[in-house]
N, CA, C and O atoms as a CHARMM CRD file, in Angstrom:
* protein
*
  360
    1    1 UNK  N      0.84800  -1.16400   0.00000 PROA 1      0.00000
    2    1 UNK  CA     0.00000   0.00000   0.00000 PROA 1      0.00000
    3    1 UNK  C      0.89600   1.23000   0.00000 PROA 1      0.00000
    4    1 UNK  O      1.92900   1.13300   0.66300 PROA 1      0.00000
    5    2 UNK  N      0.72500   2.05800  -0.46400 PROA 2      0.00000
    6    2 UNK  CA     1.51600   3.18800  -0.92800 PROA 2      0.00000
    7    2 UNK  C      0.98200   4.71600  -0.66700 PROA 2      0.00000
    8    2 UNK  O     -0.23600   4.62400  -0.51300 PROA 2      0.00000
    9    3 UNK  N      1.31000   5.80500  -0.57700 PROA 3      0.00000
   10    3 UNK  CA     0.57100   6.99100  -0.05300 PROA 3      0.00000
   11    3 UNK  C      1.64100   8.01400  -0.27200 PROA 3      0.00000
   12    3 UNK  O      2.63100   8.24800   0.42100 PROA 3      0.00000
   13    4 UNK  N      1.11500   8.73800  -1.71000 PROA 4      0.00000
   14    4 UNK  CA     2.20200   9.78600  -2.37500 PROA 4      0.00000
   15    4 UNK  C      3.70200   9.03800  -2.36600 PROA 4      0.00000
   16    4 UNK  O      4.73900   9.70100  -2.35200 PROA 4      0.00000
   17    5 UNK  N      3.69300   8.13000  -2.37200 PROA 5      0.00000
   18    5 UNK  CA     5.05100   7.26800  -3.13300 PROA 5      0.00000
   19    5 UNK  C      5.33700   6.84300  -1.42700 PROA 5      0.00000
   20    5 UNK  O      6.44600   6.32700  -1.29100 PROA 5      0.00000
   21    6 UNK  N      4.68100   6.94500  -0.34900 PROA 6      0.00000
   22    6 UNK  CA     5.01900   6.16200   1.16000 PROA 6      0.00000
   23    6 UNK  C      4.62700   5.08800   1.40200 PROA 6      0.00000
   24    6 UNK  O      3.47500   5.01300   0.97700 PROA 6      0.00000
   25    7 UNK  N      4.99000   4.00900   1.94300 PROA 7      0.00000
   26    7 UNK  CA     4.90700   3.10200   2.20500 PROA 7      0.00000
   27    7 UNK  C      4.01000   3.07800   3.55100 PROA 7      0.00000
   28    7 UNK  O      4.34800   3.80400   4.48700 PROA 7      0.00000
   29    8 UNK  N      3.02300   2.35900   3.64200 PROA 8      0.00000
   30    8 UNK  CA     2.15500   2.41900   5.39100 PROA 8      0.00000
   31    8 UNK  C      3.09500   1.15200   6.42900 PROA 8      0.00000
   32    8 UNK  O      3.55300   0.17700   5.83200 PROA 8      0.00000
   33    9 UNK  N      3.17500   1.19900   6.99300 PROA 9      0.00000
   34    9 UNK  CA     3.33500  -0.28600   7.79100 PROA 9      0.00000
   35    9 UNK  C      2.56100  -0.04400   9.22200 PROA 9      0.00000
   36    9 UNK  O      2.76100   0.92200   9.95800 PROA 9      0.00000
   37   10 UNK  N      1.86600  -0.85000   9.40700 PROA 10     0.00000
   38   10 UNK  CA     1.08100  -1.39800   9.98900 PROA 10     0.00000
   39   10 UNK  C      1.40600  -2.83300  11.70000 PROA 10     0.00000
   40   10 UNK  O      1.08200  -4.02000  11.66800 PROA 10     0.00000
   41   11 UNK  N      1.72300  -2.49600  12.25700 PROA 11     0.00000
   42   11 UNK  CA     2.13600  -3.52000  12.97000 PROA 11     0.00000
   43   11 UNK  C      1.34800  -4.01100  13.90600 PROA 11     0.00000
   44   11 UNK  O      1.15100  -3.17400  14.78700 PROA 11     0.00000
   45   12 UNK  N      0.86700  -4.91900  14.06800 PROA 12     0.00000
   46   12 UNK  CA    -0.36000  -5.65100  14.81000 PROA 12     0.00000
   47   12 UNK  C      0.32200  -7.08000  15.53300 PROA 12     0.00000
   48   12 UNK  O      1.12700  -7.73400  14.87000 PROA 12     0.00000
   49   13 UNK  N     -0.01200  -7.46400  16.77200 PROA 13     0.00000
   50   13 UNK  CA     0.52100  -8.74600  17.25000 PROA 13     0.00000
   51   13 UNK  C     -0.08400 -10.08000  15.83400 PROA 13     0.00000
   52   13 UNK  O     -0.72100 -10.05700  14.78000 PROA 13     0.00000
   53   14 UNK  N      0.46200 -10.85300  16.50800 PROA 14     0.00000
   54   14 UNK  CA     0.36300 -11.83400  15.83900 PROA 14     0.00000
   55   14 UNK  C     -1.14500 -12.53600  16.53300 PROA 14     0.00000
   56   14 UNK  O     -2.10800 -12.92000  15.87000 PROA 14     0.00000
   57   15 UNK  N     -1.03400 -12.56300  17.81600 PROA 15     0.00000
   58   15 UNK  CA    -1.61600 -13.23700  18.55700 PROA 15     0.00000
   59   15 UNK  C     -3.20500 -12.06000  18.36800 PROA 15     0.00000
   60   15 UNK  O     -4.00600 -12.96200  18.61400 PROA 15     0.00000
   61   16 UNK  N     -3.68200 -11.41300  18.24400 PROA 16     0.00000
   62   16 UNK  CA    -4.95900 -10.35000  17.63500 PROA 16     0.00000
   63   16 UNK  C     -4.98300 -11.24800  16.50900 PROA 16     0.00000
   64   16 UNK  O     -5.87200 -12.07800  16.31700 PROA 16     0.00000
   65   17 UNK  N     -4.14900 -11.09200  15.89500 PROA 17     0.00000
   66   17 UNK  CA    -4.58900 -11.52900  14.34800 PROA 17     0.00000
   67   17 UNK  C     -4.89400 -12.92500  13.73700 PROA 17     0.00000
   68   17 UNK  O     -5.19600 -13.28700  12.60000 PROA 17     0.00000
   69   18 UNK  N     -4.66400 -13.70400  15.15100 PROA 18     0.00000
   70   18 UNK  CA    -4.78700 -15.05400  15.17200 PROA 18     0.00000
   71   18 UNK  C     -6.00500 -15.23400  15.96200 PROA 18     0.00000
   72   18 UNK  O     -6.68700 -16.21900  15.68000 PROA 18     0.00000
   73   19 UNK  N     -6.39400 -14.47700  16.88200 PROA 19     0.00000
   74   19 UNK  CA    -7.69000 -14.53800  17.77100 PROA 19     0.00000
   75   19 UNK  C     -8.78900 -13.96400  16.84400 PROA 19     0.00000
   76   19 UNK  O     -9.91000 -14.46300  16.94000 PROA 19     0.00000
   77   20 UNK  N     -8.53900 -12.76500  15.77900 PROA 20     0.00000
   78   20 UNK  CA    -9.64200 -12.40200  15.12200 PROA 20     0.00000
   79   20 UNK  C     -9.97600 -13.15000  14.17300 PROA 20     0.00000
   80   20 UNK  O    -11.18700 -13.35200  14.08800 PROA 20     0.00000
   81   21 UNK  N     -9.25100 -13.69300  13.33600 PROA 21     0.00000
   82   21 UNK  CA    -9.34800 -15.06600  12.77700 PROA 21     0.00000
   83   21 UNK  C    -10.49100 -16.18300  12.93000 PROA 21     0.00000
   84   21 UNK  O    -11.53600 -16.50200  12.36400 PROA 21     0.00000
   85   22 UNK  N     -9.51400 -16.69600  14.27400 PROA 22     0.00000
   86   22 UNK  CA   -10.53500 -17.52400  14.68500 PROA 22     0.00000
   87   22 UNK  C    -12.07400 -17.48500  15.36100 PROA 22     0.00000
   88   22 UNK  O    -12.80300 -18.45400  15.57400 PROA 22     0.00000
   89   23 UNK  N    -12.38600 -15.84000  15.67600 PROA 23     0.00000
   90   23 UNK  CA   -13.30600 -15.63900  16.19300 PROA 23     0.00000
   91   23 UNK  C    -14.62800 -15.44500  15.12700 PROA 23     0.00000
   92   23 UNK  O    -15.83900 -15.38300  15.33700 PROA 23     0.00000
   93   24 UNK  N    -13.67400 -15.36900  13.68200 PROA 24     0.00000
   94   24 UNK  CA   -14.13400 -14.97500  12.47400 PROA 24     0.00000
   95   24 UNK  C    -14.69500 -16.51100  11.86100 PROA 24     0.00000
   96   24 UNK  O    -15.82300 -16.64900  11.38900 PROA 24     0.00000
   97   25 UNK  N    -14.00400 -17.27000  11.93400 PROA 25     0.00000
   98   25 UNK  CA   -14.27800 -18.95400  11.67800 PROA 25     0.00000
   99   25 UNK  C    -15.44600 -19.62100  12.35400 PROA 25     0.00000
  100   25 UNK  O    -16.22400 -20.47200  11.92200 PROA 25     0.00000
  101   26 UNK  N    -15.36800 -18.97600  13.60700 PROA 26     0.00000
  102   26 UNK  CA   -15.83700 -19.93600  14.58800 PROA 26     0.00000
  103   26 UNK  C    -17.75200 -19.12800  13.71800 PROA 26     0.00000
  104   26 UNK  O    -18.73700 -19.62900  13.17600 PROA 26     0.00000
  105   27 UNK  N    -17.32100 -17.79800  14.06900 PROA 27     0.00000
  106   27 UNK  CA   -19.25500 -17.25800  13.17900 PROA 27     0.00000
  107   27 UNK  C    -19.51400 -17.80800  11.62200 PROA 27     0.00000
  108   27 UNK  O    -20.58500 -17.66300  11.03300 PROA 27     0.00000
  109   28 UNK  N    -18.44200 -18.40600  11.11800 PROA 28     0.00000
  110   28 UNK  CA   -19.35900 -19.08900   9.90500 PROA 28     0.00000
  111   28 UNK  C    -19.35800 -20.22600   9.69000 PROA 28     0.00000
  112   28 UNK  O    -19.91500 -20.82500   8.77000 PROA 28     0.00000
  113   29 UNK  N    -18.65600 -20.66900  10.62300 PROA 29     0.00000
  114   29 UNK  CA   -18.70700 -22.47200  11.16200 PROA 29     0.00000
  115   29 UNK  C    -20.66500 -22.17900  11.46300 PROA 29     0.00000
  116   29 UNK  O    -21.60100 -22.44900  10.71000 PROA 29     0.00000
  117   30 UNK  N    -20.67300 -21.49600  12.95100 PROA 30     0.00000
  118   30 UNK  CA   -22.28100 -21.27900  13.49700 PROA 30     0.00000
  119   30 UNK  C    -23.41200 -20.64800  12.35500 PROA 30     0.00000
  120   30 UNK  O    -24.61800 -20.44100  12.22300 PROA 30     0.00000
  121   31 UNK  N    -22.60700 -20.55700  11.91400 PROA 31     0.00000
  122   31 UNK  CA   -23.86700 -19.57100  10.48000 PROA 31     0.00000
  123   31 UNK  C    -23.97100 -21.04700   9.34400 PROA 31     0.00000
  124   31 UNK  O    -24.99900 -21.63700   9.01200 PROA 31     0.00000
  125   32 UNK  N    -22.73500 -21.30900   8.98600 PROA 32     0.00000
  126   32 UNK  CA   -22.72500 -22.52700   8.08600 PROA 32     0.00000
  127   32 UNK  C    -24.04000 -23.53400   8.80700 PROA 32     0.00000
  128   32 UNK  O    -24.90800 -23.96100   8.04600 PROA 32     0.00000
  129   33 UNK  N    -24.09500 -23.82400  10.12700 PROA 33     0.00000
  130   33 UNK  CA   -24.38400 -24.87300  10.59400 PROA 33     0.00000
  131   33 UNK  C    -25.70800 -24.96900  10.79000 PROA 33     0.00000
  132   33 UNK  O    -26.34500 -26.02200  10.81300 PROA 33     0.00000
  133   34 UNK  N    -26.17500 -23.76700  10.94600 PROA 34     0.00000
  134   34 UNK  CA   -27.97000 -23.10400  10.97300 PROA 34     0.00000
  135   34 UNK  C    -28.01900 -22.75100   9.79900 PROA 34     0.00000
  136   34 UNK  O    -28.36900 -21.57300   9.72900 PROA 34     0.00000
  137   35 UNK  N    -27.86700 -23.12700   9.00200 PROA 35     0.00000
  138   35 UNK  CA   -27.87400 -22.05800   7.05500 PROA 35     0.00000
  139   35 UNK  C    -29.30800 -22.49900   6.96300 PROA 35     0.00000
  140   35 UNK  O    -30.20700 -21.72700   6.63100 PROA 35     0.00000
  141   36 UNK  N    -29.49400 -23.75300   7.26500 PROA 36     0.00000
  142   36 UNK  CA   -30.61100 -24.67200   6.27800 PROA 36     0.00000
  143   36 UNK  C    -31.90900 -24.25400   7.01200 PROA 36     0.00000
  144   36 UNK  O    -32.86800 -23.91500   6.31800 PROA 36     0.00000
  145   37 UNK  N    -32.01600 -24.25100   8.36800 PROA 37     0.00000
  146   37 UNK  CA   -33.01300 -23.68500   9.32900 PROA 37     0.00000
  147   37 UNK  C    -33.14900 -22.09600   9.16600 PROA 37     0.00000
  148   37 UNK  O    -34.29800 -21.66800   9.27800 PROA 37     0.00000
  149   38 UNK  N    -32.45000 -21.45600   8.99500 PROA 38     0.00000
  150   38 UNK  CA   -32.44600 -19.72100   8.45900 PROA 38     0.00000
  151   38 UNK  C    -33.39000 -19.98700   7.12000 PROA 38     0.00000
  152   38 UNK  O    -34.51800 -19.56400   6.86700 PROA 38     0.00000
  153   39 UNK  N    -32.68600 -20.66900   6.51500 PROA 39     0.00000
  154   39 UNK  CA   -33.14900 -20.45000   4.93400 PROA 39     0.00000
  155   39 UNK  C    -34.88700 -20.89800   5.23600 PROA 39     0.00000
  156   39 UNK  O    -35.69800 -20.17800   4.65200 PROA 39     0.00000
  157   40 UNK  N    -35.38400 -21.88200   5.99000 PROA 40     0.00000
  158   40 UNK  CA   -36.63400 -22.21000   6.09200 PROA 40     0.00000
  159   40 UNK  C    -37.64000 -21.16300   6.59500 PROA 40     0.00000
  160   40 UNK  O    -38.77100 -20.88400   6.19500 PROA 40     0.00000
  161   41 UNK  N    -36.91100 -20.68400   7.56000 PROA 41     0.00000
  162   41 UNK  CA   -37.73400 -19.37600   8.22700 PROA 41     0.00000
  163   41 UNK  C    -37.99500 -18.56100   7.76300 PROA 41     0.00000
  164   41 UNK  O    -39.11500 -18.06600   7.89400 PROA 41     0.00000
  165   42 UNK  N    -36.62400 -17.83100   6.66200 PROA 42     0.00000
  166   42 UNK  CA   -36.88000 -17.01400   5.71600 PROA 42     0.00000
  167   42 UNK  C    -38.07500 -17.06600   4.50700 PROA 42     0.00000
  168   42 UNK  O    -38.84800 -16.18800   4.12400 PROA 42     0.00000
  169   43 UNK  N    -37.88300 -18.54800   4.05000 PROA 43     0.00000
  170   43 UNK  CA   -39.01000 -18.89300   3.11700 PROA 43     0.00000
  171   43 UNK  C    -40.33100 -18.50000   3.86300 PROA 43     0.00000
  172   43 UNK  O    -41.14700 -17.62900   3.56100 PROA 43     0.00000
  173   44 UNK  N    -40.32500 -19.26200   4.78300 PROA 44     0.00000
  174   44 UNK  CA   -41.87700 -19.19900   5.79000 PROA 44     0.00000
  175   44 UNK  C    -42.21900 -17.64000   5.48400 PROA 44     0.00000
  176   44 UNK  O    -43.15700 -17.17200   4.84000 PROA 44     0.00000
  177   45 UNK  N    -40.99200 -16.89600   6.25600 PROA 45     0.00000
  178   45 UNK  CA   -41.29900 -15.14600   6.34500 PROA 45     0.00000
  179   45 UNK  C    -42.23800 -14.97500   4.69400 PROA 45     0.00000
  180   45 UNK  O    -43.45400 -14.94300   4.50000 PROA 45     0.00000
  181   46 UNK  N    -41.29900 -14.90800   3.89800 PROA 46     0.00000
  182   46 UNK  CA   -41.35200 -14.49400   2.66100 PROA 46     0.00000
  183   46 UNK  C    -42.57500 -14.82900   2.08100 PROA 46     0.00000
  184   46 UNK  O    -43.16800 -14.04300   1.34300 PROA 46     0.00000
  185   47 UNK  N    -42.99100 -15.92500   2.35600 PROA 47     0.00000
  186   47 UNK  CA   -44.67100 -16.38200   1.37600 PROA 47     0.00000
  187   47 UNK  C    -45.28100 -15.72000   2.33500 PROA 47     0.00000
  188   47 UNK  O    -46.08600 -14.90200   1.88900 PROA 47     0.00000
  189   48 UNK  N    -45.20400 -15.76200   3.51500 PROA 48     0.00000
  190   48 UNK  CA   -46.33700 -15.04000   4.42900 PROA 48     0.00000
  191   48 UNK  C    -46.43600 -13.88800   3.71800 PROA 48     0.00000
  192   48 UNK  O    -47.44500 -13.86000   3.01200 PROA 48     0.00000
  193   49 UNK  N    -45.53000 -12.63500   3.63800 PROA 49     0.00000
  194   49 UNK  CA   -45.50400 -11.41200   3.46400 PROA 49     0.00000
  195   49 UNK  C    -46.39100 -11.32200   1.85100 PROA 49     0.00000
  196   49 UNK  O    -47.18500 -10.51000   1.37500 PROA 49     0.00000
  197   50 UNK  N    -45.77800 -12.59700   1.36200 PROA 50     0.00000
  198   50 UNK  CA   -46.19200 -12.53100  -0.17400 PROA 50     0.00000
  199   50 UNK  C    -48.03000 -12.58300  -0.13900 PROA 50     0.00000
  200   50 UNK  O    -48.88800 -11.88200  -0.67500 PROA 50     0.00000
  201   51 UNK  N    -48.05400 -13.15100   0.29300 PROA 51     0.00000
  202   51 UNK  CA   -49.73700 -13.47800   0.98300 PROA 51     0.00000
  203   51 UNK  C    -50.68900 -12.37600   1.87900 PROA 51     0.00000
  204   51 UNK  O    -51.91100 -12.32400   2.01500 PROA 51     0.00000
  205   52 UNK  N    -49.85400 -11.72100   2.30000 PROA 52     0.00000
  206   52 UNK  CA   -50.76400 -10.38600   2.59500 PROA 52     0.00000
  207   52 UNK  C    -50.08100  -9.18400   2.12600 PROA 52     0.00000
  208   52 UNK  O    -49.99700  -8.12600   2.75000 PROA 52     0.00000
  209   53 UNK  N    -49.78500  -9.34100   1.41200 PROA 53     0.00000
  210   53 UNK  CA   -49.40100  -8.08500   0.05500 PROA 53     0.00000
  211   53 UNK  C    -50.48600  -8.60500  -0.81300 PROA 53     0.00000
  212   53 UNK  O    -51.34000  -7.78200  -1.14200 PROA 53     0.00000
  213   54 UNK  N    -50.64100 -10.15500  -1.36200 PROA 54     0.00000
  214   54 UNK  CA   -52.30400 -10.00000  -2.04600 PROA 54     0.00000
  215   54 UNK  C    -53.02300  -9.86800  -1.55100 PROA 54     0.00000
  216   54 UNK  O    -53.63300  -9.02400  -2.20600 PROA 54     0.00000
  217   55 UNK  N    -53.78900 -10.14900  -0.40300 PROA 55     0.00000
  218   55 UNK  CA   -54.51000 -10.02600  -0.05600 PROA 55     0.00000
  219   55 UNK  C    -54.50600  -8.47500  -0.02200 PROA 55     0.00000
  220   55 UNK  O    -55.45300  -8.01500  -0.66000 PROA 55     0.00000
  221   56 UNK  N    -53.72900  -7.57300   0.52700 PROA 56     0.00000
  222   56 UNK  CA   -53.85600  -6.26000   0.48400 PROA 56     0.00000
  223   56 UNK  C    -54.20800  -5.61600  -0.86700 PROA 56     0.00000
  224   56 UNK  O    -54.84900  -4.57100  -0.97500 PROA 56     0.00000
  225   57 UNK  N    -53.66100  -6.43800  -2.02000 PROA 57     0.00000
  226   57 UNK  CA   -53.40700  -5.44800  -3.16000 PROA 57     0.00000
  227   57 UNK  C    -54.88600  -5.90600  -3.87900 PROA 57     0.00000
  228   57 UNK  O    -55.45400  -5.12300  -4.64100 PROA 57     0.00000
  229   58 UNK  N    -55.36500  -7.03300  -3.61400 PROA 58     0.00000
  230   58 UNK  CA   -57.04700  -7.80700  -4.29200 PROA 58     0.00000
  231   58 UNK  C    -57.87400  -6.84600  -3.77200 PROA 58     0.00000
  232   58 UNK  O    -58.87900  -6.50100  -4.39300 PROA 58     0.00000
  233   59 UNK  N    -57.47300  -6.18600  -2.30800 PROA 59     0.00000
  234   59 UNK  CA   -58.96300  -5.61300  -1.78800 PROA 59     0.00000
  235   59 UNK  C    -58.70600  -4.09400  -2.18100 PROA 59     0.00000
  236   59 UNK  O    -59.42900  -3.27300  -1.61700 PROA 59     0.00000
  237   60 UNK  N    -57.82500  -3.66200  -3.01900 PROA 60     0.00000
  238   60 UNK  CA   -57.41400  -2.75500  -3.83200 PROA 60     0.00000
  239   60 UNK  C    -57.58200  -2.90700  -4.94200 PROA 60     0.00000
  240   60 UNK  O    -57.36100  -1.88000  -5.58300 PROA 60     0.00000
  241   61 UNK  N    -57.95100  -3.92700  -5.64800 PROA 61     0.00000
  242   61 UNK  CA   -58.43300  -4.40400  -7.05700 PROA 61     0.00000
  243   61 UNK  C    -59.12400  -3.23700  -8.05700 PROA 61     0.00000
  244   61 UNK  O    -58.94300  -3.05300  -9.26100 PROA 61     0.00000
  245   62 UNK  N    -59.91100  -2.58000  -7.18400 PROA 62     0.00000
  246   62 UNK  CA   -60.78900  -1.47500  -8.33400 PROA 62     0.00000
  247   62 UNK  C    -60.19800  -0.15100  -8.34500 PROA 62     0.00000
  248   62 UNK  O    -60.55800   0.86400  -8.94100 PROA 62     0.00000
  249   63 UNK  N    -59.38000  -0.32700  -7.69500 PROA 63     0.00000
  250   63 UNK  CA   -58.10600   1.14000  -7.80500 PROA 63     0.00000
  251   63 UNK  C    -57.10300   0.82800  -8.92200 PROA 63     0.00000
  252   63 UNK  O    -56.58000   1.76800  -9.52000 PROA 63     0.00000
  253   64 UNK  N    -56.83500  -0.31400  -9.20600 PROA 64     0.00000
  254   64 UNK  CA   -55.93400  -0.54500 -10.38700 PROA 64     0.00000
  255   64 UNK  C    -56.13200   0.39300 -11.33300 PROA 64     0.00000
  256   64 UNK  O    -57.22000   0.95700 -11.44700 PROA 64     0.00000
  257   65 UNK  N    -54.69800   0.75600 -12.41000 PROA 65     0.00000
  258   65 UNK  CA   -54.56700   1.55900 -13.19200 PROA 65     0.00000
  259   65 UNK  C    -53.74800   0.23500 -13.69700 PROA 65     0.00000
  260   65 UNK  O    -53.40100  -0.77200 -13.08000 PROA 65     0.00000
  261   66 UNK  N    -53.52200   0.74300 -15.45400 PROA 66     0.00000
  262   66 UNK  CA   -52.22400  -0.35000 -15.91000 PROA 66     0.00000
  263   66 UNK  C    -52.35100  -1.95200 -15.71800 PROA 66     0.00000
  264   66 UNK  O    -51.44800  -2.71900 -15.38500 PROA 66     0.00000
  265   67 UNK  N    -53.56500  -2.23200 -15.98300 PROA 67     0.00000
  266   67 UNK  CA   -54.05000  -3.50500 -15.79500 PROA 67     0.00000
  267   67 UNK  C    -53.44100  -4.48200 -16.94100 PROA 67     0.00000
  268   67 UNK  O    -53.16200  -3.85800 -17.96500 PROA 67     0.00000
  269   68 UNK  N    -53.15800  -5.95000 -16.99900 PROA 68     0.00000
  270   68 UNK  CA   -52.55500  -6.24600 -18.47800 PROA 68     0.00000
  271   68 UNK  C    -52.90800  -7.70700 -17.62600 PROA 68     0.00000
  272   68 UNK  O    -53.16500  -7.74000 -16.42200 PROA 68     0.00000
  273   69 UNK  N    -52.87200  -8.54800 -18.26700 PROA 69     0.00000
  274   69 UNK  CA   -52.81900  -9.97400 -18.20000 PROA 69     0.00000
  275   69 UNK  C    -51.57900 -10.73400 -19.64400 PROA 69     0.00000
  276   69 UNK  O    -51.29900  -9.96500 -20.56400 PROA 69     0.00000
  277   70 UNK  N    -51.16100 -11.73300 -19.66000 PROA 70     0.00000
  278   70 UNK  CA   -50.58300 -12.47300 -20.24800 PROA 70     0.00000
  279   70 UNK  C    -50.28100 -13.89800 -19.73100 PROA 70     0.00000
  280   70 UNK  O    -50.07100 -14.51700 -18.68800 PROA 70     0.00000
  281   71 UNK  N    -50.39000 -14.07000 -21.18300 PROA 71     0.00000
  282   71 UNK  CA   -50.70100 -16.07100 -21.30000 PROA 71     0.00000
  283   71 UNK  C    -49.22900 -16.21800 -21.23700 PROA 71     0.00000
  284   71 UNK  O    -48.76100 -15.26500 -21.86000 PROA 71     0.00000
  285   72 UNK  N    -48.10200 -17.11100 -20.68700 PROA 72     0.00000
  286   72 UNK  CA   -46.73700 -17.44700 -21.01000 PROA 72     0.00000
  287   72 UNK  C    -46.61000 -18.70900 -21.53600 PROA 72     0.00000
  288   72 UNK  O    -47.47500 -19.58600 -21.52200 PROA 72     0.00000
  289   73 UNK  N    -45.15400 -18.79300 -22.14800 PROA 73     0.00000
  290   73 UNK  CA   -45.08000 -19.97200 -22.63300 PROA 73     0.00000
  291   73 UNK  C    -45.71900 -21.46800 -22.24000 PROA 73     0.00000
  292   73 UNK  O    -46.12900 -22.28700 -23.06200 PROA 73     0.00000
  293   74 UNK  N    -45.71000 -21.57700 -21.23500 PROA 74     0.00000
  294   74 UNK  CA   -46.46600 -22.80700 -20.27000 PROA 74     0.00000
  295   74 UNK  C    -47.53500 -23.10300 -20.14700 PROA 74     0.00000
  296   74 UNK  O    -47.91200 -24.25000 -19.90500 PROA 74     0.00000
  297   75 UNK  N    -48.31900 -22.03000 -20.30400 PROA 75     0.00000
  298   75 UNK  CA   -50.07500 -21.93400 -19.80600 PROA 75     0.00000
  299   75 UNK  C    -50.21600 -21.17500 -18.70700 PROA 75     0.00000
  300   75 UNK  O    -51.36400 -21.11700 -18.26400 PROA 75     0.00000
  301   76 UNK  N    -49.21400 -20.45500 -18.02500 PROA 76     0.00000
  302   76 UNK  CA   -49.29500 -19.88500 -17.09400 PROA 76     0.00000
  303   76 UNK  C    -49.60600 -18.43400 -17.15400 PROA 76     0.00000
  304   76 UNK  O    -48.74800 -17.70000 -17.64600 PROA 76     0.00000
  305   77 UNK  N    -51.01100 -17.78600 -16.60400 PROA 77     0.00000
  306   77 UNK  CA   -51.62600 -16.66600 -16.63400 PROA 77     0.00000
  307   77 UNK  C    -50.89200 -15.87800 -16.04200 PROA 77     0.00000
  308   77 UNK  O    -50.82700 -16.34700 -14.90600 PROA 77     0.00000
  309   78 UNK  N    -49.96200 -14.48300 -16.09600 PROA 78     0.00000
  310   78 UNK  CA   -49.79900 -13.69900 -15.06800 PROA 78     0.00000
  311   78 UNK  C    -50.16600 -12.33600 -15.46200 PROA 78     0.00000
  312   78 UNK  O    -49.92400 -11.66600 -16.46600 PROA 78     0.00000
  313   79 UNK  N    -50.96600 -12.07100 -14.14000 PROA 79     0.00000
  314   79 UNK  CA   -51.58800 -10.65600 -13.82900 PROA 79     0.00000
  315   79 UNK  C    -50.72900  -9.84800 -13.54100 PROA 79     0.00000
  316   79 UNK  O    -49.88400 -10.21100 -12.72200 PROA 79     0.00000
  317   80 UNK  N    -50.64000  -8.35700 -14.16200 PROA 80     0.00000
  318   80 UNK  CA   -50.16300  -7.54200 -13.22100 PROA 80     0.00000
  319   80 UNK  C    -50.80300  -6.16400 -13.41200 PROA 80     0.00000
  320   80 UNK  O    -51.15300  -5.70700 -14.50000 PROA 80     0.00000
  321   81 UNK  N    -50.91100  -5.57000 -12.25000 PROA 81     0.00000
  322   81 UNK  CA   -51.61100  -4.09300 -12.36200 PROA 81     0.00000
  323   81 UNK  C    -50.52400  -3.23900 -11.63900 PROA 81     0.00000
  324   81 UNK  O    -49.41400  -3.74900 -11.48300 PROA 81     0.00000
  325   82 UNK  N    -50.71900  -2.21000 -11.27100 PROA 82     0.00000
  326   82 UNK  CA   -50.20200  -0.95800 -10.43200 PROA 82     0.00000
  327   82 UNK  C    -51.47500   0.18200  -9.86300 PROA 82     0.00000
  328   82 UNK  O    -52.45200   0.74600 -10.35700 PROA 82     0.00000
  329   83 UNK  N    -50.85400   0.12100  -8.65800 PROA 83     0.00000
  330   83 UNK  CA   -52.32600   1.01400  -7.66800 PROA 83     0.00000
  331   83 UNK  C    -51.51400   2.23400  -7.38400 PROA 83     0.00000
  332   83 UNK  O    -50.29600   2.29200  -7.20900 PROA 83     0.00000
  333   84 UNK  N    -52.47200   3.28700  -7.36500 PROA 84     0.00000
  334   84 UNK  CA   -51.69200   4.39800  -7.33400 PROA 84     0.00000
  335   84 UNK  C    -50.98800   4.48900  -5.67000 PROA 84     0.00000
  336   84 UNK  O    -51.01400   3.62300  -4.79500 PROA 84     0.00000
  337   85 UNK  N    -50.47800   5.63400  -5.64100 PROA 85     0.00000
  338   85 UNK  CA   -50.05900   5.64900  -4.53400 PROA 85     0.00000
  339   85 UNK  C    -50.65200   6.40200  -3.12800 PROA 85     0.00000
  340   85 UNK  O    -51.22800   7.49100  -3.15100 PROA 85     0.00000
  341   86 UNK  N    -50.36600   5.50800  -1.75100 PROA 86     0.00000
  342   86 UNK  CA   -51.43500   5.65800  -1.01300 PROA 86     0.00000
  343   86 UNK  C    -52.57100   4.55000  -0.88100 PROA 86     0.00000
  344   86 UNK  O    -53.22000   4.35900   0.14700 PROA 86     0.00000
  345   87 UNK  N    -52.73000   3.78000  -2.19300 PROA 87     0.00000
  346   87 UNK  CA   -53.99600   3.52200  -2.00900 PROA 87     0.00000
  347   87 UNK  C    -54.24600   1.83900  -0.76600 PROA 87     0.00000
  348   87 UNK  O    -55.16500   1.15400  -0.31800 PROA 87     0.00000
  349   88 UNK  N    -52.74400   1.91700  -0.71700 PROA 88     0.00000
  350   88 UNK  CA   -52.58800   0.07800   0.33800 PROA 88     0.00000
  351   88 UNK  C    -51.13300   0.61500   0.86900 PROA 88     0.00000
  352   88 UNK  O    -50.31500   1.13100   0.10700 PROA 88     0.00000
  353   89 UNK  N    -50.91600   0.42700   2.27500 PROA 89     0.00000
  354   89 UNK  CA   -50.09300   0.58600   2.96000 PROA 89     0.00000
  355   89 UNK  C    -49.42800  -0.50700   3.46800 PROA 89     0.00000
  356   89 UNK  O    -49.96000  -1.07700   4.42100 PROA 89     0.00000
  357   90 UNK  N    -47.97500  -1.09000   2.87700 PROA 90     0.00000
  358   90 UNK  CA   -47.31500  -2.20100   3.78900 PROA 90     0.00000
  359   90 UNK  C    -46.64200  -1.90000   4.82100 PROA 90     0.00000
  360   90 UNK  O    -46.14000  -2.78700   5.51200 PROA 90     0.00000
């Protein structure tokens, strides 16, 4: 690292830099080890929220502006509108 042509040096124990390390390992060892249970909860969170955002945005249905439907490759219908603003609060 360099600074107007200077060199920085930096001097830190060894023993910090070996404790932050490992203190650094040890949280994604514990994160690695719950990943799969996070990730479930998150899902859970996520459809919930997804589920009363429709429900919020259906009982907003006749406020729609920008209404469109389309057929996709599959057979699969998707709706989409836009409600002005104000009109549903998350």
């Amino acid at each position: 690292m360099a600074r107007n042509g200077k060199a920085i040096n930096v001097k830190i124990a060894t023993t910090k830099v070996v404790k932050a390390l490992e203190s650094a390992l040890a949280k994604l060892d514990k994160a690695f080890a719950s990943q799969e249970a996070n990730e479930a909860k998150h899902d859970k969170a996520v459809k919930a929220w997804n589920k009363e955002v429709a429900k919020l945005a259906m009982g907003a249905i006749n406020k729609a502006e920008d209404l469109s439907a389309h057929t996709r490759y599959n057979g699969e219908i998707q709706v989409s509108f836009s409600l002005p603003k104000g009109s549903i609060e998350i």
